[in-house]
SEMAR-332381 format. One line per field, with one value per atom (N, C-alpha, C, O): atom name; x, y, z; residue number from 0; residue in one letter. Coordinates in pm, whole numbers, padded with zeros to 5 digits, m for minus. Layout:
REM SEMAR-332381
atom: [CA	...]
c1: [X	...]
c2: [Y	...]
c3: [Z	...]
nr: [NUM	...]
rest: [a	...]
//
This chain:
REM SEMAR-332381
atom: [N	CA	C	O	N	CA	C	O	N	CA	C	O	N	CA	C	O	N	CA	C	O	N	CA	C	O	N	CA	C	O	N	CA	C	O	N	CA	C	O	N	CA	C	O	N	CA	C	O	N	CA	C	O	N	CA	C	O	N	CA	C	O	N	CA	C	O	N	CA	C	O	N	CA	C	O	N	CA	C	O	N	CA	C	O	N	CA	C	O	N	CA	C	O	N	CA	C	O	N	CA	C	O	N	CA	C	O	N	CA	C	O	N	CA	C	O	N	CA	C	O	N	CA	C	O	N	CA	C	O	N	CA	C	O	N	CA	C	O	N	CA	C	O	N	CA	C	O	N	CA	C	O	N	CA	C	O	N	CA	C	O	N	CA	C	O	N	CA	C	O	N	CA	C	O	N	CA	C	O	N	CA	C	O	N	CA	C	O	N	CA	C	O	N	CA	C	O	N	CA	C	O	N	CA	C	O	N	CA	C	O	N	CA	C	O	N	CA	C	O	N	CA	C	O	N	CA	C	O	N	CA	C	O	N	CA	C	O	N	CA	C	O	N	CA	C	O	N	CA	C	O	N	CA	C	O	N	CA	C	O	N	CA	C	O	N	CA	C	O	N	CA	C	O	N	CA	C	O	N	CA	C	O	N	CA	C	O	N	CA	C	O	N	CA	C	O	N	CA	C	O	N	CA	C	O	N	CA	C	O	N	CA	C	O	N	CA	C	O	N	CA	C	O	N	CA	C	O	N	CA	C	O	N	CA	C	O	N	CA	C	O	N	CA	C	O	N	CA	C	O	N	CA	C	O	N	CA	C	O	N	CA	C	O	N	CA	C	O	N	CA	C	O	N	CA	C	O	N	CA	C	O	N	CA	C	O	N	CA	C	O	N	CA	C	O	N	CA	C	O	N	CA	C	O	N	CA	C	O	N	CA	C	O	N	CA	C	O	N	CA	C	O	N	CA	C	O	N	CA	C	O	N	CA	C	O	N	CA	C	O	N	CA	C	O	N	CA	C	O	N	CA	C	O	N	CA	C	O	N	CA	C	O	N	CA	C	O	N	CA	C	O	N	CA	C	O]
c1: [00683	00815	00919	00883	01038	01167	01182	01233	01118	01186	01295	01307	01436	01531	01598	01662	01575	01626	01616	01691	01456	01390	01467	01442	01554	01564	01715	01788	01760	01909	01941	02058	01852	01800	01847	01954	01719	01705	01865	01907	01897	02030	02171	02247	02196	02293	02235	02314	02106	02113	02130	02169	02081	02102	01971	01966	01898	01733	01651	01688	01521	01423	01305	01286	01219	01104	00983	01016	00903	00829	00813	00775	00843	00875	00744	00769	00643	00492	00439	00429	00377	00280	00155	00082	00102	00007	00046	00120	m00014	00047	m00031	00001	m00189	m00254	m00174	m00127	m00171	m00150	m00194	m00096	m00284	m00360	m00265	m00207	m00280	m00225	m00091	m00053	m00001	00109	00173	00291	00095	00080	00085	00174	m00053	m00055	00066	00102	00126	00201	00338	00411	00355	00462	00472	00575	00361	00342	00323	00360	00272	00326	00490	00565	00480	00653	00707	00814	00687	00776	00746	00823	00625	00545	00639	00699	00673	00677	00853	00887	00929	01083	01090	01169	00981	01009	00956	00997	00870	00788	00782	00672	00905	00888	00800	00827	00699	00687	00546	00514	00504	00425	00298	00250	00248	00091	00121	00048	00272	00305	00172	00156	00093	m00008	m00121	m00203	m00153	m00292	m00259	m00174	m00372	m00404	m00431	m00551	m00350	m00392	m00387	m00321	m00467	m00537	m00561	m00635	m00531	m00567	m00692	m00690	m00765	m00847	m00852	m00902	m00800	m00833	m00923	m00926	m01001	m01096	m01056	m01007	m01055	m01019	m01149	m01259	m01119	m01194	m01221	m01129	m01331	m01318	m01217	m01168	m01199	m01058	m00926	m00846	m00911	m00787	m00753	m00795	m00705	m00676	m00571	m00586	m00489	m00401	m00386	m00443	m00299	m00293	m00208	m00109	m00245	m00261	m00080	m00014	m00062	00106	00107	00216	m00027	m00014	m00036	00041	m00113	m00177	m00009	00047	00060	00173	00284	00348	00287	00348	00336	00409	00165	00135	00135	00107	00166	00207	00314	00317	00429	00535	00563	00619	00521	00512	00450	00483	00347	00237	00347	00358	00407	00479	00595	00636	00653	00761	00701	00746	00577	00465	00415	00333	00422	00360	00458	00573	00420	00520	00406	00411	00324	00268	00383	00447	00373	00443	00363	00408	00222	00148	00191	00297	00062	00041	m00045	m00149	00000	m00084	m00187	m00250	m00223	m00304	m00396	m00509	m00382	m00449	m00481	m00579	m00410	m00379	m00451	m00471	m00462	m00513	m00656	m00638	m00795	m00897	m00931	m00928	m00953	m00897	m01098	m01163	m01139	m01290	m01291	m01172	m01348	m01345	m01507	m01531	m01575	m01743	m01775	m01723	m01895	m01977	m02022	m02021	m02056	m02139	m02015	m02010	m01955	m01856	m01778	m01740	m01771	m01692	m01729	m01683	m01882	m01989	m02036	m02039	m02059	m02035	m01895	m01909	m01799	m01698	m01667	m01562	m01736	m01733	m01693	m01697	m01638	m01648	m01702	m01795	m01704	m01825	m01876	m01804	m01998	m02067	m01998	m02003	m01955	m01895	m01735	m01679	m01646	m01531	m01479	m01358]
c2: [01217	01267	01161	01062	01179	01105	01065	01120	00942	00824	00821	00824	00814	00766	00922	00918	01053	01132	01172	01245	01108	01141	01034	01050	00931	00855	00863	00794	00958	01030	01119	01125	01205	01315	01281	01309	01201	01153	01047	01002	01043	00963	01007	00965	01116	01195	01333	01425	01334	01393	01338	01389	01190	01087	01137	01168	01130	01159	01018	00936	01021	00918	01002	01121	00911	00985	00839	00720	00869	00730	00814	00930	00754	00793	00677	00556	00715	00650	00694	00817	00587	00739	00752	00833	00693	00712	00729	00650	00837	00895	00828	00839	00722	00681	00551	00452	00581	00466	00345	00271	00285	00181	00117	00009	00214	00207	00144	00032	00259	00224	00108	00074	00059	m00090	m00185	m00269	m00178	m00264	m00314	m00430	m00176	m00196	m00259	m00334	m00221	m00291	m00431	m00496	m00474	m00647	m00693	m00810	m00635	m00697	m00713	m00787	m00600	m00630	m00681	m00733	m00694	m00785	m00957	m01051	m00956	m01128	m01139	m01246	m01044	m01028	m01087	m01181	m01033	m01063	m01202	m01290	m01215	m01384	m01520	m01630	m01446	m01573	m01534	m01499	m01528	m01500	m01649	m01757	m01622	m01672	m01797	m01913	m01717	m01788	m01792	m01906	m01727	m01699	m01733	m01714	m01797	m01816	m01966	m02060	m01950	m02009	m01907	m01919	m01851	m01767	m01622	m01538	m01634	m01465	m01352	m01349	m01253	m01162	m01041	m01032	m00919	m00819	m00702	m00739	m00582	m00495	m00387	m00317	m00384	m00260	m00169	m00158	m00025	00101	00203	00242	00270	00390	00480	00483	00612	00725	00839	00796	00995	01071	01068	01024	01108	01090	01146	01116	01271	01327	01294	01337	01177	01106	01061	00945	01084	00980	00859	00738	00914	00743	00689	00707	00627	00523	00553	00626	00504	00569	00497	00405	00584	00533	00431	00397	00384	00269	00206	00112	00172	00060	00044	m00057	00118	00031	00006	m00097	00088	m00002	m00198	m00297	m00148	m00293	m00383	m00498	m00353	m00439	m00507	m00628	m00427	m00451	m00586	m00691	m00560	m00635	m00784	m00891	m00763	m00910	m00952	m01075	m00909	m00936	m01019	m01120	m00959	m01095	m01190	m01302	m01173	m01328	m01361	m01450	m01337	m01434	m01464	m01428	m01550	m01561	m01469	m01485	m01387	m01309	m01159	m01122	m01105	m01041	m00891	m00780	m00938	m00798	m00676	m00612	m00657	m00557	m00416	m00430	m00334	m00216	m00172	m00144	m00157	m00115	m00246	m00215	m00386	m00451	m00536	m00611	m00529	m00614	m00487	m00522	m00407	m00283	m00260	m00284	m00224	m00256	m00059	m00034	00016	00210	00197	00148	00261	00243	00446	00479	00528	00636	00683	00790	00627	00676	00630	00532	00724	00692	00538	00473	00522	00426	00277	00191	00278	00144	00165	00081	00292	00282	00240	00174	00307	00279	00104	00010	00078	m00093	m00163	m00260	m00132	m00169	m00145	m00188	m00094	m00040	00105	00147	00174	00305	00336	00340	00407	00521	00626	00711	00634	00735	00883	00970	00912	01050	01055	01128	00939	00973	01042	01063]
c3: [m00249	m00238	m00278	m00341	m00245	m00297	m00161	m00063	m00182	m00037	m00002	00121	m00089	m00097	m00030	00075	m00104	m00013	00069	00134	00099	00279	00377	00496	00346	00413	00405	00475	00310	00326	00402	00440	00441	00480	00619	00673	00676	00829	00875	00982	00785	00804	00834	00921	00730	00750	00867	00888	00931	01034	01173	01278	01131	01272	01378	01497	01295	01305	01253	01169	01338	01298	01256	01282	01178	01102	01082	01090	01067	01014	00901	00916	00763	00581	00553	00554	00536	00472	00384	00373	00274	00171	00231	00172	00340	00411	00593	00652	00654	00796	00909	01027	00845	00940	01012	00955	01155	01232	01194	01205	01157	01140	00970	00957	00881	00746	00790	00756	00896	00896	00980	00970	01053	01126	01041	01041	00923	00842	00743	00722	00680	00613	00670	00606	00779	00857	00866	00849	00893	00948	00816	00806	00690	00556	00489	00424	00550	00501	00628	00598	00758	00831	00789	00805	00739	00668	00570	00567	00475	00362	00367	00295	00437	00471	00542	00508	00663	00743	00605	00568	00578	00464	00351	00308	00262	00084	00064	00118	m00021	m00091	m00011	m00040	00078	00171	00072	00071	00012	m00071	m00238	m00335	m00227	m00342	m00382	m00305	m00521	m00629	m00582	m00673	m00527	m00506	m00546	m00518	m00626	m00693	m00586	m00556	m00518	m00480	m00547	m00651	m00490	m00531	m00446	m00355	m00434	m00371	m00404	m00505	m00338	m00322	m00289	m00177	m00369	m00271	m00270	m00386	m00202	m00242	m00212	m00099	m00300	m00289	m00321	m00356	m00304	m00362	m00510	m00578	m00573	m00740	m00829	m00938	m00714	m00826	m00850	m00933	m00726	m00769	m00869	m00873	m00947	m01086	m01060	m01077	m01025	m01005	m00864	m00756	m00903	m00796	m00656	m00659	m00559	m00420	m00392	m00442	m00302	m00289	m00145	m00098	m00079	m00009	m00078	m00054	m00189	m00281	m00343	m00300	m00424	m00422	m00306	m00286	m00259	m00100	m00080	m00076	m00072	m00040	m00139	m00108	m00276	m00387	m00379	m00400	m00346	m00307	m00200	m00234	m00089	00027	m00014	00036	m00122	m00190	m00271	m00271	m00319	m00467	m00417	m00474	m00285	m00202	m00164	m00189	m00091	m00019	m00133	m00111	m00241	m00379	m00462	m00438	m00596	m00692	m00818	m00940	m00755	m00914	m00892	m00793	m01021	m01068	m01083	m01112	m01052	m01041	m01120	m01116	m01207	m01245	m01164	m01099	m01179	m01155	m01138	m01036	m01321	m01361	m01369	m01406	m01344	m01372	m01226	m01230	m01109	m01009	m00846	m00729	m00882	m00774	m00833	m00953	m00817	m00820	m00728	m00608	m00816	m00761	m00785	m00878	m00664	m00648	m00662	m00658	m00671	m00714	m00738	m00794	m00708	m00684	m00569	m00516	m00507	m00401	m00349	m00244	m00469	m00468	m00477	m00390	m00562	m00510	m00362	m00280	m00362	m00124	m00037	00056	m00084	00084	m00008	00071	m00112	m00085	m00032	00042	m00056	m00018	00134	00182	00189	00358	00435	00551	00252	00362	00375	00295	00520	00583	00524	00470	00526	00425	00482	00396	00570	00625	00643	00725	00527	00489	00370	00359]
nr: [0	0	0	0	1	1	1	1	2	2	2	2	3	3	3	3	4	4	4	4	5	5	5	5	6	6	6	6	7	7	7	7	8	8	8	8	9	9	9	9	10	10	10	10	11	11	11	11	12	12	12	12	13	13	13	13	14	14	14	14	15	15	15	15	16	16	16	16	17	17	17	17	18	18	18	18	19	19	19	19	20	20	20	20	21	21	21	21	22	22	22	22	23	23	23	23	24	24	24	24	25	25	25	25	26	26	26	26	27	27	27	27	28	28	28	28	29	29	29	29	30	30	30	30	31	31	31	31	32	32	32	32	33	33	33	33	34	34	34	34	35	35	35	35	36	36	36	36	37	37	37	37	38	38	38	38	39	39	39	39	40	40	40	40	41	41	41	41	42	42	42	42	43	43	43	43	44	44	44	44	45	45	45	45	46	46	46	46	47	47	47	47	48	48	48	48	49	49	49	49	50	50	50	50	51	51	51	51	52	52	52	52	53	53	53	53	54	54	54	54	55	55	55	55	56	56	56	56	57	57	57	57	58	58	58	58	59	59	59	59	60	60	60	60	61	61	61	61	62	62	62	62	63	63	63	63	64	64	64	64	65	65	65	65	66	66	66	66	67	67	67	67	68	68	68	68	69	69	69	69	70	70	70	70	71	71	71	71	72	72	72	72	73	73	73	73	74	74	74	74	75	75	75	75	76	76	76	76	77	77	77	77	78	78	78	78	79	79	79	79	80	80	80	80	81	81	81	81	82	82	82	82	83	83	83	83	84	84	84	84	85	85	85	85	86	86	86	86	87	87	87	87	88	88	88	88	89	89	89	89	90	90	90	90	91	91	91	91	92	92	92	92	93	93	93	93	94	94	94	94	95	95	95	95	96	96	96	96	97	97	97	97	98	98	98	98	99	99	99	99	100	100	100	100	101	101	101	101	102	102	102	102	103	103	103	103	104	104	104	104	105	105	105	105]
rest: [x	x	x	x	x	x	x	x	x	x	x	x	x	x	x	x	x	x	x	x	x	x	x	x	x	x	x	x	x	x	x	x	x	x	x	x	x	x	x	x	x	x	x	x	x	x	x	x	x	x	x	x	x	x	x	x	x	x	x	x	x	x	x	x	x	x	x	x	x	x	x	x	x	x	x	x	x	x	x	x	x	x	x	x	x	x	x	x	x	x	x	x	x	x	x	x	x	x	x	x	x	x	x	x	x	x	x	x	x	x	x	x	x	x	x	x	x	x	x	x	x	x	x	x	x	x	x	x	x	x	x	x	x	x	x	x	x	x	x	x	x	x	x	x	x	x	x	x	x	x	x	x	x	x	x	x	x	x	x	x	x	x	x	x	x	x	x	x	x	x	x	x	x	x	x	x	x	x	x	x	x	x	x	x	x	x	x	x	x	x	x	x	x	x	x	x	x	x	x	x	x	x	x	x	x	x	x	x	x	x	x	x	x	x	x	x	x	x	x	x	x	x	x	x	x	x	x	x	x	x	x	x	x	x	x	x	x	x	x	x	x	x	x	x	x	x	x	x	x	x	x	x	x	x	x	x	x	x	x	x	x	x	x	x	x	x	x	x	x	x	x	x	x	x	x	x	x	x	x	x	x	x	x	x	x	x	x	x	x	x	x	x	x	x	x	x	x	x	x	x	x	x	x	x	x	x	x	x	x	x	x	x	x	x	x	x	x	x	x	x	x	x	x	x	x	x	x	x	x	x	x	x	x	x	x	x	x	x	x	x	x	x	x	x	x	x	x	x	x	x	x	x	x	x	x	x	x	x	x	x	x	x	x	x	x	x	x	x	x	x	x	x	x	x	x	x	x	x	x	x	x	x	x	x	x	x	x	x	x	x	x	x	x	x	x	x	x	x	x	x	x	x	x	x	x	x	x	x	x	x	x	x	x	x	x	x	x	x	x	x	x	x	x	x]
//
């Protein structure tokens, strides 16, 4: 959706919402304490290459809207400039998830 008018939305009603591209608690914890890292310490992971990993179903074709969330949040704690298509690592078969740790019954 349009962040910007979901967060116009809840504003000019004088309403709260948690606005996530992911609704899991855990996701949305995470992403929080990156961007609260991300605002106290620019530039804390600044010379090290980071990288995100995400797994999805196979029919996803692009890219997951926490995976750029959390680009975002890396991209202030680093000085890389991250790419996309080249810097997110989109796992999309069986067989790379359950190596990567998901549960065979997600």
């Amino acid at each position: 959706g349009d962040r910007e008018q979901l967060m116009s939305d809840m504003e000019s009603r004088d309403a709260f919402a948690v606005i996530a591209p992911n609704m899991g608690k855990q996701i949305v914890a995470m992403q929080a304490g990156l961007e609260d890292l991300a605002e106290k310490f620019p530039s804390a992971f600044a010379g090290y290459k980071l990288e995100v990993t995400e797994s999805h179903q196979k029919t996803k074709a692009d890219t997951s809207g926490t995976a750029k969330a959390v680009i975002g949040s890396l991209k202030t704690l680093s000085d890389d400039d991250f790419d996309l298509e080249e810097d997110i690592k989109m796992l999309r078969d069986d067989e790379s998830s359950l190596a990567f740790g998901v549960p065979e019954d997600a």
